[in-house]
Backbone bond lengths (Angstrom), bond angles and torsions (degrees), N, CA, C in turn:
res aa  C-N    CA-C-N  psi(-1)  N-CA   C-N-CA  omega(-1)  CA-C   N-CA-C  phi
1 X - - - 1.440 - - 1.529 107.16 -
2 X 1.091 110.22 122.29 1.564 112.19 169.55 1.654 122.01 -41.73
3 X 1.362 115.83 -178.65 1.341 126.24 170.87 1.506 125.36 -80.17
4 X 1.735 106.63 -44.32 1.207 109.08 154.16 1.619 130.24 -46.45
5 X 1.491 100.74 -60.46 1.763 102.55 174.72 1.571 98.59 -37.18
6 X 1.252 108.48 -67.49 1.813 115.57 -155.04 1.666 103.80 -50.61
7 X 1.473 131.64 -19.84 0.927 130.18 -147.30 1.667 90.78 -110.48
8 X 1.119 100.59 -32.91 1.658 109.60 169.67 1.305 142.69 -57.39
9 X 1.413 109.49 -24.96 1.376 133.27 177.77 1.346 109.20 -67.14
10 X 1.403 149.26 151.94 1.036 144.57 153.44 1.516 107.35 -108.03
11 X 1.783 118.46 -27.55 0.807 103.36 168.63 1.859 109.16 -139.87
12 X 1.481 101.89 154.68 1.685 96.67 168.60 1.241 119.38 -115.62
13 X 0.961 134.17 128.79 1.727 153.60 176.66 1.712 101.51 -81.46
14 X 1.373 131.63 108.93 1.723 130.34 160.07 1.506 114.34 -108.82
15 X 2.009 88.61 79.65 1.915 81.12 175.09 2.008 83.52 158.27
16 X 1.063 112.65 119.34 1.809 100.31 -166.50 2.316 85.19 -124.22
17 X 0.959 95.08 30.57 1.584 99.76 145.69 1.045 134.73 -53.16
18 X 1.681 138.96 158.79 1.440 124.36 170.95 1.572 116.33 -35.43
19 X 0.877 109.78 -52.42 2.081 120.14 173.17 1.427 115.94 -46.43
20 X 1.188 103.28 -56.89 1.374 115.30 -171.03 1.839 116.21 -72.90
21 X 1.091 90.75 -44.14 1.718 96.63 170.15 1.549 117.99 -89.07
22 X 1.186 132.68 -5.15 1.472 148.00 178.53 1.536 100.41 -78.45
23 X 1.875 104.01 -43.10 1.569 99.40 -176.49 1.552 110.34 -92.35
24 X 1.456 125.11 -2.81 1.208 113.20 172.33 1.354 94.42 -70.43
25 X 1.384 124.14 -70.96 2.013 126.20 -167.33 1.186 92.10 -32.59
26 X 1.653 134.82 -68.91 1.150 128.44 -156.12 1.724 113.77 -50.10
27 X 1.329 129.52 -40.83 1.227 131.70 -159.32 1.815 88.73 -109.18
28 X 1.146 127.67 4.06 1.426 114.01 -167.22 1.404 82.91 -106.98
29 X 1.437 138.58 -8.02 1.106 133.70 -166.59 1.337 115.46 -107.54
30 X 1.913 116.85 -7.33 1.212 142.52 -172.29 1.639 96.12 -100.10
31 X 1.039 122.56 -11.07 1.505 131.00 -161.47 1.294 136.80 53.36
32 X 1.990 97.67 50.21 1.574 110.06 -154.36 1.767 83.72 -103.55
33 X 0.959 140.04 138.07 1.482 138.69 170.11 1.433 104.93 -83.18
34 X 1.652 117.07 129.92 1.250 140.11 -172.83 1.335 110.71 -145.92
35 X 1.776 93.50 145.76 1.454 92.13 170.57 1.639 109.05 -127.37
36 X 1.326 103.35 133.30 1.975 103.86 157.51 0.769 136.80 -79.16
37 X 1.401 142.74 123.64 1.157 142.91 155.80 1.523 128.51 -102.93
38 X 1.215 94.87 113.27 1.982 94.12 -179.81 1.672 118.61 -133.46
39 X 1.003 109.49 118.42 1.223 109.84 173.43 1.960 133.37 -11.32
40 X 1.650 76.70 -61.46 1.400 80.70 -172.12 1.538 122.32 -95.91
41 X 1.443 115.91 134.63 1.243 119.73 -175.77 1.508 139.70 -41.03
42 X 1.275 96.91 -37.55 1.826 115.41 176.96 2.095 94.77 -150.24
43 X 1.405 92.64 152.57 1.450 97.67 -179.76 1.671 113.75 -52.19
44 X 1.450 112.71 143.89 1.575 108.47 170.77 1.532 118.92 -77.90
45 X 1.476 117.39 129.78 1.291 103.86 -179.88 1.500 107.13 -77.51
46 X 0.934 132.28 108.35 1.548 164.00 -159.84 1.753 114.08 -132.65
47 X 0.741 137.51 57.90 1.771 133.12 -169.41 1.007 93.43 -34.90
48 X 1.961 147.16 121.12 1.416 119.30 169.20 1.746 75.34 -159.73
49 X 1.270 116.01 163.94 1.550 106.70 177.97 1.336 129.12 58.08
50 X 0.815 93.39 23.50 1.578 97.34 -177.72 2.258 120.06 -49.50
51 X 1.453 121.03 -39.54 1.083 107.90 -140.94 1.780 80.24 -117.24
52 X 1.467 123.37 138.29 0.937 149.94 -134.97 1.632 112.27 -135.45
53 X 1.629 119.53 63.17 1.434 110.01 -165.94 1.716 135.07 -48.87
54 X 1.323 124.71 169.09 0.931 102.97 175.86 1.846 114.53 -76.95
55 X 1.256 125.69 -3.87 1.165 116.26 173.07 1.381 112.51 -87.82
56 X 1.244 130.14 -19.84 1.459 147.73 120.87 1.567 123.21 10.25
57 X 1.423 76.11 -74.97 1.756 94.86 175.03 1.427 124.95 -96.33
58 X 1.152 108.79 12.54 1.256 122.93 150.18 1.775 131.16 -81.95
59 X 1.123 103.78 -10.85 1.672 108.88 177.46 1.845 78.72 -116.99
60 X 1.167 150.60 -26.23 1.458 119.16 -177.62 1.918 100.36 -85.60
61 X 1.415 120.90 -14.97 1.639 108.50 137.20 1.465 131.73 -44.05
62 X 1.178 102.31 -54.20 1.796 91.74 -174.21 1.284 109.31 -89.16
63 X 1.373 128.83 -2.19 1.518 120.10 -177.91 1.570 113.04 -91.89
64 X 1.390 95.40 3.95 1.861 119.22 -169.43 1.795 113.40 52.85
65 X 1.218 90.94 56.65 1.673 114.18 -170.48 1.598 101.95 -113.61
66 X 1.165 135.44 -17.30 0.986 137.45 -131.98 1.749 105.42 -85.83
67 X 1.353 105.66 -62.44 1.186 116.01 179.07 1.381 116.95 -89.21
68 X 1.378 125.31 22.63 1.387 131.77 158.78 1.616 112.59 -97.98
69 X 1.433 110.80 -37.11 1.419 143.83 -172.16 2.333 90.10 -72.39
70 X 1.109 117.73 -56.86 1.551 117.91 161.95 1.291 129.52 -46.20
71 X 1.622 104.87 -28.27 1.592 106.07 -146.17 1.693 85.62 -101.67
72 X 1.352 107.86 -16.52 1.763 115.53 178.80 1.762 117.74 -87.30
73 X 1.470 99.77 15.35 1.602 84.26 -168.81 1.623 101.64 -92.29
74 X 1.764 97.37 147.86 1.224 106.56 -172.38 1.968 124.42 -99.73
75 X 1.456 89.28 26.48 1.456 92.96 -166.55 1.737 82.71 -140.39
76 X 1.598 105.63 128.31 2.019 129.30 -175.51 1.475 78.93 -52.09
77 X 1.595 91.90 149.23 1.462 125.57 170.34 1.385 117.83 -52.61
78 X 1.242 95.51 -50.15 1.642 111.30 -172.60 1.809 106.74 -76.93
79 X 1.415 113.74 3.98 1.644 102.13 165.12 1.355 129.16 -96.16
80 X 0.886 135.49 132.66 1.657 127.18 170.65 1.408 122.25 -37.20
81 X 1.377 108.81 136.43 1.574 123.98 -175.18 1.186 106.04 -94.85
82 X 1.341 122.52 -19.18 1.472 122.45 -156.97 2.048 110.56 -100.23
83 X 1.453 99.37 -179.22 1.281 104.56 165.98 1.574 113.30 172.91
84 X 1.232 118.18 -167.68 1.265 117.12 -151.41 1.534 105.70 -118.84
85 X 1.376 121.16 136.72 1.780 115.36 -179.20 1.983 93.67 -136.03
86 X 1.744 75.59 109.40 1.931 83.70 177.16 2.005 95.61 -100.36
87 X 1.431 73.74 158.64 2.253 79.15 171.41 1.545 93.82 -134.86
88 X 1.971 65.95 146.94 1.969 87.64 -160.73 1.350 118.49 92.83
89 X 1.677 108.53 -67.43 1.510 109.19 -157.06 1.694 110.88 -169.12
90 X 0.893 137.38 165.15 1.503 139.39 -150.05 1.957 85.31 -109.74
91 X 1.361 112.64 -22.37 1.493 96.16 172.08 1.130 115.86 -121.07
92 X 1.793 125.73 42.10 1.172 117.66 158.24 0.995 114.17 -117.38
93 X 1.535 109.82 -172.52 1.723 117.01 -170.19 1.628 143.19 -56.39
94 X 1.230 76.01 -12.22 1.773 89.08 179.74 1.253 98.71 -132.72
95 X 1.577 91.26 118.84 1.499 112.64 158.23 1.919 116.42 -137.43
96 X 0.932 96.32 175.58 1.599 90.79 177.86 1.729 101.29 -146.83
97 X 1.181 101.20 117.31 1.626 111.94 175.98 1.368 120.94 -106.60
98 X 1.381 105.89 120.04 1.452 121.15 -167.83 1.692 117.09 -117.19
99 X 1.379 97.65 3.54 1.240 96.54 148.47 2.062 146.66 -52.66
100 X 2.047 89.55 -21.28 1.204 110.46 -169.26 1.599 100.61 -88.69
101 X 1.176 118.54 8.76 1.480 105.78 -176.72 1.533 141.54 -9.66
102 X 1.642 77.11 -52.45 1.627 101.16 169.10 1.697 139.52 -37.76
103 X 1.870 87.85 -23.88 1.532 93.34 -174.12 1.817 111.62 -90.33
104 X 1.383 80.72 2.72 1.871 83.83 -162.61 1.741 101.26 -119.13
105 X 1.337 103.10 26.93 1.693 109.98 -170.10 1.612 91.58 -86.83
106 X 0.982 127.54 -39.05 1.641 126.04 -167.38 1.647 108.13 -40.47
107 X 1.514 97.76 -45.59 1.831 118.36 -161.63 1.798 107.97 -88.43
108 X 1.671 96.23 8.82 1.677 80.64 177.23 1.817 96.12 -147.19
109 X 1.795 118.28 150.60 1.045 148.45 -168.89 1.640 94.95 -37.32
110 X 1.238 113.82 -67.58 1.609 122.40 -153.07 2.305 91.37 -143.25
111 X 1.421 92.03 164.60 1.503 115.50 176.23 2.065 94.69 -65.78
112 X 1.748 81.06 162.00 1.769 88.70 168.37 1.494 101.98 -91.42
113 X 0.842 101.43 -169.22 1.970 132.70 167.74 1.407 144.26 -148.74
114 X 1.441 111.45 153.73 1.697 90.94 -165.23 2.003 71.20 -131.75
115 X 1.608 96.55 130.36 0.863 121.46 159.93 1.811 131.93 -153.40
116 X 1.254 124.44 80.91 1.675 119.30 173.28 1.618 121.33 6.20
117 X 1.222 115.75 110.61 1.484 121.05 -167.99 1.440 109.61 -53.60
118 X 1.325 127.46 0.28 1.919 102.77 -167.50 2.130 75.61 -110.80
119 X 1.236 119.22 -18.86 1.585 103.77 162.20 1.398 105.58 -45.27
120 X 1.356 118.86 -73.39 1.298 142.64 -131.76 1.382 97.54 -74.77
121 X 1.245 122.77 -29.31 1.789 152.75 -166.92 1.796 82.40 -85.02
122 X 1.324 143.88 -77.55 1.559 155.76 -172.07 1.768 90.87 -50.15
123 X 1.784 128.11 -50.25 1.534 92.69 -179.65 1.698 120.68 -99.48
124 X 1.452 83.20 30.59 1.900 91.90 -171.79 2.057 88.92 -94.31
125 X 1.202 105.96 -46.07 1.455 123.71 -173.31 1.116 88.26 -61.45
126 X 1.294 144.85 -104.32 1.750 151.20 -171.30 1.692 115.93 -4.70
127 X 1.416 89.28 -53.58 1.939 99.36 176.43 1.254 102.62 -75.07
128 X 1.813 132.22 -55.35 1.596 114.40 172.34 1.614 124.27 -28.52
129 X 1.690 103.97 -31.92 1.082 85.18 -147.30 1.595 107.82 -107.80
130 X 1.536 105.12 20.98 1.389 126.18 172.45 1.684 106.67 -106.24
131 X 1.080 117.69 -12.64 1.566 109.83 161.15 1.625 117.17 -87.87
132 X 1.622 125.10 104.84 1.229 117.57 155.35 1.667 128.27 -29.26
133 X 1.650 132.91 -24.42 1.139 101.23 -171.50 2.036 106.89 -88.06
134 X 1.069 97.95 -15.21 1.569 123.35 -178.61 1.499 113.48 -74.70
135 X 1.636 114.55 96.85 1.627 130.34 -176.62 1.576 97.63 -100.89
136 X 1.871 105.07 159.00 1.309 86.94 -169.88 1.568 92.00 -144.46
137 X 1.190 90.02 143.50 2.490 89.81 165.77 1.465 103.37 -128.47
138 X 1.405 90.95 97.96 1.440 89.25 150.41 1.464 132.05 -89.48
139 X 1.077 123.70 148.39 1.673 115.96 -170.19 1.166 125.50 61.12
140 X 1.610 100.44 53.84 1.593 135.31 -166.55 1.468 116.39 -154.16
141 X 1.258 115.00 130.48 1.547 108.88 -173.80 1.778 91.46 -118.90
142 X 1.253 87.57 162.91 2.095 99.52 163.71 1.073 102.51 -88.92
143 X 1.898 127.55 133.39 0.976 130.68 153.96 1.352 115.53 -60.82
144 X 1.458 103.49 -85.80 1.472 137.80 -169.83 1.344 120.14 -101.81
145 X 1.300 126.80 156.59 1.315 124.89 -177.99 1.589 101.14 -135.37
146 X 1.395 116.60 105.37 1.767 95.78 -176.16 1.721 90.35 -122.61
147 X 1.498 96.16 154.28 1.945 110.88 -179.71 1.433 110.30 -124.03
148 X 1.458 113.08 132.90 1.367 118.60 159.48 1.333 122.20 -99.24
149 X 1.280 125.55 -155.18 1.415 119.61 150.93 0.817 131.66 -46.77
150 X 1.796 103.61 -50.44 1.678 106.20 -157.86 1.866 102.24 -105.63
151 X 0.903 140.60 -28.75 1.393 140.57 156.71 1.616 112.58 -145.42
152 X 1.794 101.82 -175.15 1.057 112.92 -169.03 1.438 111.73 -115.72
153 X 1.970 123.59 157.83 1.091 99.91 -141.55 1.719 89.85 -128.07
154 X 1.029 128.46 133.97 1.612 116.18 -177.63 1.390 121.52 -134.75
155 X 1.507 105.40 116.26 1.052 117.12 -172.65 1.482 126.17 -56.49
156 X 1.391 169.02 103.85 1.087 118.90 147.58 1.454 126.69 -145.74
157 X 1.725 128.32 -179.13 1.710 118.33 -154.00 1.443 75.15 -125.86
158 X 1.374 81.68 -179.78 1.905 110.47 171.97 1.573 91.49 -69.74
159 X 1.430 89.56 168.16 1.813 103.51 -165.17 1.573 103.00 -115.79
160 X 1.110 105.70 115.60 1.707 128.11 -178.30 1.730 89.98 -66.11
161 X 1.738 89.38 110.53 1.647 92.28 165.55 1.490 107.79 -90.97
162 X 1.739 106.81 161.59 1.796 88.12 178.43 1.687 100.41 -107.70
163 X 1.091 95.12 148.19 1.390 108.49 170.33 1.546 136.76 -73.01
164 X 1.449 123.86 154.03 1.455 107.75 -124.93 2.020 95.72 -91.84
165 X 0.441 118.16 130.59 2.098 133.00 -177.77 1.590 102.27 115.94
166 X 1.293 132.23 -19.94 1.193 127.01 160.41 1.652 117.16 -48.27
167 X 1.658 97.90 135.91 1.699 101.04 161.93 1.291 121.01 -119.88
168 X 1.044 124.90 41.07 1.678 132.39 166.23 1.290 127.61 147.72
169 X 1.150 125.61 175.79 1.422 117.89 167.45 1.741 116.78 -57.67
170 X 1.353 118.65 133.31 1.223 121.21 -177.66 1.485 106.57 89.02
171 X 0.860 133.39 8.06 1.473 118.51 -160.59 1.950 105.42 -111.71
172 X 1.143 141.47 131.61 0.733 157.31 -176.55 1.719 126.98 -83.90
């Protein structure tokens, strides 16, 4: 990356996860110039994150994510999103059922969603990459991080994938 780019950034993001790419849109939409950097090339299909609150889906409303973030879900309309989280034990006293969503829709902007995070990661990427102030590396890690007075300075290369029977760095 050049000197200019580096000098351009106001801000850098190391990690283009739901978090990490949620706050580029968010600040790319404020017209703060940012850059991402994430390792990995395209999201991992990883099932992890799946369930998507409605306060949730209230910032993929204003980031104009919303109905791209719908149009990707991978589970029929007609199935339930919801489910049940007991503590301790499935027959004690506290549980919390979230299957009922429905009753608590009045008090929030828009519905939740259940969508697998490397989806949700594919319409977080799509909208980054329709905001001009929002630059992106994929298949790039941060080396270094060095600070002066006046800003901060961040290194970083393409991201050494490891290859597959390998177990770590150094390993033979």
């Amino acid at each position: 990356m050049s000197d200019a780019e580096q000098d351009d950034a106001q801000v850098v993001i190391v990690g283009g996860g739901p978090v990490g790419m949620g706050l580029a849109v968010e600040l790319g939409q404020r017209s703060i110039r940012c850059v991402v950097v994430e390792r990995y090339t395209s999201p991992q299909p990883i099932p992890k994150g799946q369930n998507l609150t409605q306060r949730t889906m209230e910032h993929f409303h204003f980031w104009g994510a919303e109905q791209a973030l719908r149009a990707a879900r991978t589970i029929p309309r007609e199935y339930g999103i919801g489910g049940l989280t007991a503590y301790g034990t499935l027959l004690g006293d506290y549980t919390y059922d979230w299957l009922q969503r429905e009753l608590v829709r009045p008090f929030y902007f828009t519905d939740n969603e259940r969508l697998p995070q490397y989806a949700t990661e594919a319409v977080l990427r799509q909208r980054a990459a329709e905001i001009p102030y929002v630059s992106t590396f994929y298949g790039w890690s941060a080396e270094a991080i060095n600070q002066d007075d006046d800003r901060a300075h961040v290194v970083i290369a393409k991201h050494k994938q490891m290859s597959a029977g390998s177990c770590g760095p150094g390993t033979s």
